[in-house]
N, C-alpha and C positions, 0 to 999 in steps of 0.2 A: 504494500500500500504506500501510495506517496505522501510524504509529508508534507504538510503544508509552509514547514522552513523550507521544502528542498525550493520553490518556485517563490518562496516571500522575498518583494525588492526592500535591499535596506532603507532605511527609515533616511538616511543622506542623497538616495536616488530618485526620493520624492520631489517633486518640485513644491514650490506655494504657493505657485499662482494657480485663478482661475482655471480650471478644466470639464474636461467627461471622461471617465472610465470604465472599461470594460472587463470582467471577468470571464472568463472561457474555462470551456472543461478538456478533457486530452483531446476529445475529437475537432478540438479549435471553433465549439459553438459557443455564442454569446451567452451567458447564463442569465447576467444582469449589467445593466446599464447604469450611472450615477452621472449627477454635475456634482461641482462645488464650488466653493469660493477656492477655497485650498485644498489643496489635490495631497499634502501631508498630514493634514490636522484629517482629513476624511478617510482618507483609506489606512493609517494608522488605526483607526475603529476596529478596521476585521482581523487585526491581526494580535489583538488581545488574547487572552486565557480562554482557550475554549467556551469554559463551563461557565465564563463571565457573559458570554455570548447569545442573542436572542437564540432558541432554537432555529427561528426559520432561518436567521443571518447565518447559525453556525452551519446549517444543512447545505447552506451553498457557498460558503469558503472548503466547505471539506468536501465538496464536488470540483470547486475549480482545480483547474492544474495551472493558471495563471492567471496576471492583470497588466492590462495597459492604459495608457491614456493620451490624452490630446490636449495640449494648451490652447487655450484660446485668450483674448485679449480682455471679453469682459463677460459679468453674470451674466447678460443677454445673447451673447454668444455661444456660453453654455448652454442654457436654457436651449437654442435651436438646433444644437449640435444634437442634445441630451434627445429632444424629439423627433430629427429625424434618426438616429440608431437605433428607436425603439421602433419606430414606425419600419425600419428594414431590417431589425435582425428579430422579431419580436422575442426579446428575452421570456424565458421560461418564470423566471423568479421576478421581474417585474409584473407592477399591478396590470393585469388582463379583463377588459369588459367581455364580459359572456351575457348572452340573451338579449343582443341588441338589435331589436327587428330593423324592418328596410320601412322607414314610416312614409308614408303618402306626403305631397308637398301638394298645392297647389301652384299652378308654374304659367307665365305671361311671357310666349317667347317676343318679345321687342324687339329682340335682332330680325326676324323678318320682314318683309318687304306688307305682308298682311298679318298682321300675331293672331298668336292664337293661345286660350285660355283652355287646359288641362289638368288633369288630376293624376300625376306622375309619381312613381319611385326612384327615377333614375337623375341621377344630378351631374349639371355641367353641360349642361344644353348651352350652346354659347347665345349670348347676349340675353337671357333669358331672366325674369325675375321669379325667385322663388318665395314662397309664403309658406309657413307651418315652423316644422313638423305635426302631422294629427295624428291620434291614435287607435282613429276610424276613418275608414274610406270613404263610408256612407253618408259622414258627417261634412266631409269637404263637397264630397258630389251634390249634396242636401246644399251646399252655401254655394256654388258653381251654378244649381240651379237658380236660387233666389236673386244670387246677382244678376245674371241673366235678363231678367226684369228689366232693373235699371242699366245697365251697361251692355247692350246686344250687341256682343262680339262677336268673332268665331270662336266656335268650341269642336269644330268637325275635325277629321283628321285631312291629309293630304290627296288621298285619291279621294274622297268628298268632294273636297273642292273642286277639286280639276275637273273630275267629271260633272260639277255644276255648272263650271266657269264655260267648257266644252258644249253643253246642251242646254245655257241660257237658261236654267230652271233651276231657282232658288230651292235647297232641302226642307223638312219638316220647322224647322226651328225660322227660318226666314220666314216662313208663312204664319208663323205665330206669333210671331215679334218680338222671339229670342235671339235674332243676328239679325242686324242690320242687312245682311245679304252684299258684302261687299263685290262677290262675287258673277254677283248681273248686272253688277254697275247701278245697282240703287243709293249707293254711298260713296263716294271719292274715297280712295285708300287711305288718304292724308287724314282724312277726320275718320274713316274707321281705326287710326291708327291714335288718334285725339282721346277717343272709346278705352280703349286698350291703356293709355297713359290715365286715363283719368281713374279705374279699374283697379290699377297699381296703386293711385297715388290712394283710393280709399282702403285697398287691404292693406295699407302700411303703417296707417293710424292715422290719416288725413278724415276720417268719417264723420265724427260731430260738425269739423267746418263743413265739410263737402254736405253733408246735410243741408247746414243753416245756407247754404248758399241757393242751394236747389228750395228752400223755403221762401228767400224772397225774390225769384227771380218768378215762381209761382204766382207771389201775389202782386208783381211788376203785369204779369201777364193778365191776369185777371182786371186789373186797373182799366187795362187797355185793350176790357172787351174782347182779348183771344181767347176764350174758353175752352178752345180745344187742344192750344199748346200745355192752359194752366194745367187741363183735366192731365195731361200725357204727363208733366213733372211731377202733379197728387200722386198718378202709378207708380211714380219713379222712386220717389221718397217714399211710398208705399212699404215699396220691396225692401228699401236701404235699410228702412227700420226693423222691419224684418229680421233681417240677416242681424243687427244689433243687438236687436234681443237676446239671441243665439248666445251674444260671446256675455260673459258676467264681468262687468264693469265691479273694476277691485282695488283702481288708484285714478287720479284725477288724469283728463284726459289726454294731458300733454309728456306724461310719462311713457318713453320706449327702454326697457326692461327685461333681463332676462335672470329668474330667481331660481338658484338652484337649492335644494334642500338632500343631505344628505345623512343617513340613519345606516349602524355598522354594529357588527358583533367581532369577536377572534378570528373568523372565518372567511366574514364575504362582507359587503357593502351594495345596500341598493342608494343611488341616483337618482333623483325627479328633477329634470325643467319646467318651469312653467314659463311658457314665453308671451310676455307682457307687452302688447304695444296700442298705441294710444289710449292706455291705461286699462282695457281689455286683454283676457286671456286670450290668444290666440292658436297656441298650442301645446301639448303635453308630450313628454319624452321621458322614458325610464332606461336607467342600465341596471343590471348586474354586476358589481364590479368583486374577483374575488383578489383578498389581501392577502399575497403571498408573503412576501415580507412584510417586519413589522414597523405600520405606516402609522402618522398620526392623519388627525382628521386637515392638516393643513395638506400632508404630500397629499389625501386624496380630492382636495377640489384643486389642487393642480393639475394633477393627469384628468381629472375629470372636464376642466376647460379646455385643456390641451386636445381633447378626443374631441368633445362636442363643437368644437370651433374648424374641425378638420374638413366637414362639408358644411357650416352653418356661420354665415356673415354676423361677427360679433354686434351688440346695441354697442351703446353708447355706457351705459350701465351694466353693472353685472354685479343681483346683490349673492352673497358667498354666506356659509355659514362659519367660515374660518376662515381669514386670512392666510394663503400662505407665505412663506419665507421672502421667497423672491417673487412677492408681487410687483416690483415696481418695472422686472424686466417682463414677468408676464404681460401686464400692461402695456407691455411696448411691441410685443408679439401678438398681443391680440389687436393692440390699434393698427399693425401693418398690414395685418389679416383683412381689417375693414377696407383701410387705404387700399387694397390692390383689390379691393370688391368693387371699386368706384362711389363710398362713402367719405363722407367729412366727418372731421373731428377725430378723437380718441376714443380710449375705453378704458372705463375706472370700474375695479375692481373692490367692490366694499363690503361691510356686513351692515346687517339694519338691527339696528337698538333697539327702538321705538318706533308709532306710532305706524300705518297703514300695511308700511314697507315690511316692518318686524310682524304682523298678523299674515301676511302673505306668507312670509317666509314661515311662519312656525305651520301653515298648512301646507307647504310646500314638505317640508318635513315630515308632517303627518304621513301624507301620501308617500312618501321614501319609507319609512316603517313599517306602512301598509304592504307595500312592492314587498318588504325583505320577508316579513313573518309569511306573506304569500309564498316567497320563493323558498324557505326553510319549509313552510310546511308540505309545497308538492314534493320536494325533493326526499323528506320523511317517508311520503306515502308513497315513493316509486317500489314495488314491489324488488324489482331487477337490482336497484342500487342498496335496498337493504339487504338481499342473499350476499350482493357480491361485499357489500360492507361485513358481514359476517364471516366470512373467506377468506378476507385482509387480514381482520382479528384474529382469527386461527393461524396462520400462516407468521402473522407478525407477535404472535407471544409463542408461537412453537406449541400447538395444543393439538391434540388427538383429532379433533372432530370441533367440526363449528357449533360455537356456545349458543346455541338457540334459547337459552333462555338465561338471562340478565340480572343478576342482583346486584343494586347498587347501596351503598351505607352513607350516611352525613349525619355527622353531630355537629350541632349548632346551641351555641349559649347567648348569654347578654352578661358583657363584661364579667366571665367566669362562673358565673351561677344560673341556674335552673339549667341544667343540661337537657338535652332531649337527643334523639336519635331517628334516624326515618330510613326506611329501609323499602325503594321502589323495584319494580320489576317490569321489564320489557322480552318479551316474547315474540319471538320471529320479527325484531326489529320493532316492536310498536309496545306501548305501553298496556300494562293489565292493570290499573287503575284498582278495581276491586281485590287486587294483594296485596296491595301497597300495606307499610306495617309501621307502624311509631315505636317508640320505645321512650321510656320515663327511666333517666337515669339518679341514681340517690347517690352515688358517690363514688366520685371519679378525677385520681389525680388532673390525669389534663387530655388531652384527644387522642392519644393513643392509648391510653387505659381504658375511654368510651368505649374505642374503636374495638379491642381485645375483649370489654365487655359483652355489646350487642351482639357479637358476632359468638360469644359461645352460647348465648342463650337461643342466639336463632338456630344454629349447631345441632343443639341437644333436641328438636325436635328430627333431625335426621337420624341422629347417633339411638334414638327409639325406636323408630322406625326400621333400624339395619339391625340393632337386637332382638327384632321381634317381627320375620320379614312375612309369618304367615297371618299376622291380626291382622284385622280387617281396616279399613285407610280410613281417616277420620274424617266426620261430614261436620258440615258449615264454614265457620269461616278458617278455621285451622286446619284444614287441608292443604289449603296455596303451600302451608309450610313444613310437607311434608315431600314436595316437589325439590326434585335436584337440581340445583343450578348447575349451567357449564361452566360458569365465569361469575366470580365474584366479584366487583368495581369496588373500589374504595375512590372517597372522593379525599385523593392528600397524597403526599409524594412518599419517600422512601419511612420515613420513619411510620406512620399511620400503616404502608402495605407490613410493614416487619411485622408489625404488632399486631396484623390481621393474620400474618403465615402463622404467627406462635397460638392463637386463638384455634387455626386449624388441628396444629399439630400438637394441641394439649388437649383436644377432641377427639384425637384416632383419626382424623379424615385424611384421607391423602390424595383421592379421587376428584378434586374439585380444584380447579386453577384460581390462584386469585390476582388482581394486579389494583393498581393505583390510577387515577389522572391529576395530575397536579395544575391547579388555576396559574394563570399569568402564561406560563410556557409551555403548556400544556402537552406535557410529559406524559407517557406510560409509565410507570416504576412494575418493577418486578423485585418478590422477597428477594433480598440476598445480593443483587444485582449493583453494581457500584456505576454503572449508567444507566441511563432510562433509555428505552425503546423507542425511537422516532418515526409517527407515523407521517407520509406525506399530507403536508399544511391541508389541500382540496379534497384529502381524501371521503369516500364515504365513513370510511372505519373511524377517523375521526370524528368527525362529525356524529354520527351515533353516539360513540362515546361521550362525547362532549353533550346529546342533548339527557343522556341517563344520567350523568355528573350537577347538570344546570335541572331535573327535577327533581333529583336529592333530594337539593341545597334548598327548591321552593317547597319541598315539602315539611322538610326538618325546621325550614326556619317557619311556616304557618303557624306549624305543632307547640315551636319555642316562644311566639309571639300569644297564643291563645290562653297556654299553660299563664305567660303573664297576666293575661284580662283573667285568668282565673283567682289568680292569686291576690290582684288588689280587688276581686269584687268579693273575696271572703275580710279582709283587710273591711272596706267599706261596712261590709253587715254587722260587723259590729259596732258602728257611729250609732250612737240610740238618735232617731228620727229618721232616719236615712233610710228606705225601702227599697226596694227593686227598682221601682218607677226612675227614684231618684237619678240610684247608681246610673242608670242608662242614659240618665239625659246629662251626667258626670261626662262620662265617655263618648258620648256622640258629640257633646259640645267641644270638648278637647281633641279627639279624635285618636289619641295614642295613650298609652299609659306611663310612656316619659314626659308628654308635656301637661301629663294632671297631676304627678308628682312634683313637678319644678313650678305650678299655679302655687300664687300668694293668695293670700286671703281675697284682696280686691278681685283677682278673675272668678275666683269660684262664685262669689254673690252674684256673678253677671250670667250665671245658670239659674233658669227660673225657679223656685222651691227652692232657694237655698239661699237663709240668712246668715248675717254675719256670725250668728253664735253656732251657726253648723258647721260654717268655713272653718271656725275658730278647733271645730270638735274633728272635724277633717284632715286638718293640716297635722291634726296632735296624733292620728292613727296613720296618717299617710309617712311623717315622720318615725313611728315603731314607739 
């Protein structure tokens, strides 16, 4: 095996300027991509102490077999170097969008001689204006037709016309007085091309003026007794409103905007745009993004502008839920983006604090955390990725036979005391909710003593069962735990699995694998083992693991949280005047039982039923 001194550049053959860097593995593929400000102070990081090392960072140092890099002269020049080597070598270990459909655009080719108005996927149509992204087709074609009304372009395709233009006979829509028919010559090209400008300029967030315009050139007409031009602009505006309805008005109307909201676990990250223009939503866009290394939430609305700006003309605005690092060169790569689109001005990258901008964005959010629990939970319920999830596990702890059936353990306290235990169970990948099992612990050095606890009491309903294999199996709810686990989970890293092995093995079991996941680096441990087991960051087996470890921890801590409301509502019943009634309206007014224990006298009386001399008799039991 190579070492990783044998390929480390000395720490003197780093330079300090500005760069990008590449890692490679022996077959000389990219693994991962980096900028920096200092190309010493950065890649000095991966060549620390292993075990100092994130997981994911150390799983891909101890893949490469080398690094190189590139000087450049400034942050901004990293920054483009940085994105186009992701864009052509796409590193493994850099952040990768997955589940990014091909969204509908709506699209006004202008470069033509006669444009034409379409509801397309494909981009780079030259001279072409695009509108969206939507995340319905039906929805753009529904607003393609309402404009229509007001703005009767062409919407046909190319042999349409021709063969209009060829046999002097306008199609269905000319005769309906959805296209002007430039075709037969009922419209000069010039002003069917007037059509088509003016079509743009209301999908771009010119629509309130372009309204009021078309309002009083209606009542100029009617002044002057043309009733039938005013009737044709009433239609006009008819439609416009129409289609305005359509979009939810969410900031004042001279706002062009675009709000990204992003929502992340250890695993993956979903992505929402909401693209805002003249103060209107105009369209919706989600990614999947998974985090292979570990990213904070600045590096991912970096990559995440960097990608969405790759086919999509920056605003002027872009409000972020994190700043990151080098916003001021991204700003400079997104405003050239614009400038070579044939817009003015720049693009500011910001967060919103406050007031319209910050309600947008915490719903743009919303719907990001929406996307992710959506995307954890089809991925849960894929039948095919939990078998093969189960296959990983067996293969990557060296086990007989895939663990089809799942026990996981988590003790949880509140600062040392009322320990509790939860002990859940997942079966062919999915949870059996109806086993799930608590435990009430009375005395227990510290979480490994829990742990060696729980686990020989759950034990000894097997070690029954194996002495005595001809009795008959027990009914109700103390059967589940007479069932054999493949795989015992502990939620804790090596010391907590030791002290689950020794709980096995002071039981007689020997038959039953057990292993650990450790939070933050989320580690396998194995008894005995002096490294942990690294499962790949995307894997399913991960993932599994990680969602029986995270309903634990919700379960043990509910159990640890109730046993509290149990304990100050026997505390309470002894306050003489104090009832039921009271106690309840105690806790639902405070809402926790840390902050009715920390209430002065003045908050308790601001619970109704309760005077200052019960506060008084309150504070005296709540204190002991």
């Amino acid at each position: 095996m190579v070492s990783r001194d044998d390929w480390r550049p000395r720490r003197g053959e780093i330079p300090t300027a500005p760069g990008v860097y590449r890692f490679r593995d022996d077959a000389g593929r990219v693994l991962y991509v980096g900028k920096a400000k200092n190309l010493r102070a950065r890649l000095t990081n991966y060549f620390q102490p292993l075990h100092s090392l994130h997981e994911r960072t150390r799983r891909m140092v101890t893949t490469a077999r080398g690094v190189e890099w590139t000087i450049v002269g400034t942050e901004l020049e990293a920054l483009q170097l940085e994105y186009t080597w992701i864009k052509e070598f796409a590193p493994p270990f850099n952040i990768k969008f997955r589940d990014d459909k091909t969204y509908p655009y709506l699209a006004i080719t202008l470069g033509d001689a006669v444009p034409r108005v379409m509801v397309t996927r494909t981009r780079g149509i030259r001279g072409a204006r695009y509108f969206g992204p939507y995340t319905k087709v039906w929805a753009v074609r529904e607003t393609v037709d309402t404009m229509l009304k007001a703005f009767p372009m062409r919407s046909c395709s190319d042999s349409v016309y021709k063969r209009a233009e060829s046999t002097n006979r306008p199609c269905l829509l000319g005769d309906i007085g959805k296209c002007a028919a430039p075709c037969v010559g009922r419209i000069a090209k010039s002003d069917h091309k007037a059509i088509a400008l003016d079509f743009a300029s209301f999908m771009a967030g010119n629509d309130v003026s372009y309204v009021r315009g078309l309002k009083k050139k209606m009542a100029e007409a009617a002044e002057a007794f043309d009733y039938e031009t005013a009737a044709r602009i009433r239609d006009q505006i008819g439609a416009l409103e129409t289609a305005l309805e359509k979009s939810t008005v969410v900031l004042a109307e001279d706002v062009d905007a675009d709000v990204f909201g992003i929502a992340h676990d250890q695993l993956s990250a979903a992505v929402q745009l909401f693209t805002v223009r003249g103060g209107r939503i105009r369209g919706v866009r989600g990614w999947v993004v998974d985090t292979e290394l570990d990213v904070s939430l600045g590096d991912l609305v970096d990559t995440a502008l960097q990608n969405a700006y790759d086919d999509l003309v920056p605003p002027r605005e872009i409000i972020v839920p994190a700043l990151p690092d080098d916003v001021a060169a991204l700003q400079q790569v997104l405003g050239d983006r614009r400038r070579a689109a044939g817009e003015r001005g720049g693009v500011q990258v910001r967060t919103a604090l406050r007031g319209d901008k910050a309600s947008l964005a915490d719903t743009v959010r919303q719907n990001a955390h929406g996307a992710l629990v959506q995307y954890t939970t089809r991925r849960a319920g894929d039948f095919t990725a939990r078998s093969q999830a189960l296959a990983d596990i067996q293969e990557a702890l060296g086990l007989a036979e895939a663990p089809l059936r799942l026990e996981c353990f988590d003790v949880s306290h509140f600062g040392g005391k009322g320990q509790v235990a939860s002990m859940v169970v997942f079966e062919d990948g999915l949870p059996k909710k109806d086993q799930y099992r608590r435990f009430a612990i009375e005395d227990a050095r510290d979480d490994t003593d829990a742990i060696y606890q729980v686990l020989r009491r759950r034990l000894a309903y097997l070690t029954d069962s194996a002495a005595d294999p001809d009795a008959p199996p027990p009914s109700g709810t103390r059967a589940a735990f007479h069932y054999r686990p493949g795989l015992l989970v502990i939620d804790g890293g090596e010391p907590q699995v030791n002290a689950a092995a020794r709980a096995l093995a002071d039981a007689g079991v020997t038959d039953i694998a057990v292993c650990g996941i450790a939070k933050r680096l989320e580690e396998v441990w194995l008894p005995g083992e002096g490294f942990p087991v690294i499962l790949p960051r995307a894997s399913d087996a991960l993932f599994l693991l990680q969602r029986l470890r995270d309903e634990a921890h919700r379960f043990a801590l509910r159990y640890q949280r109730s046993t509290r409301k149990r304990d100050i509502r026997t505390q309470l019943a002894d306050v003489p005047g104090l009832g039921p009634a009271r106690i309840q309206k105690l806790l639902a007014h405070f809402g926790s039982v840390t902050r009715l224990r920390a209430a002065d006298e003045a908050d308790l009386t601001a619970v109704d039923g309760i005077g200052s001399a019960l506060a008084a008799e309150i504070r005296r039991a709540l204190r002991g």
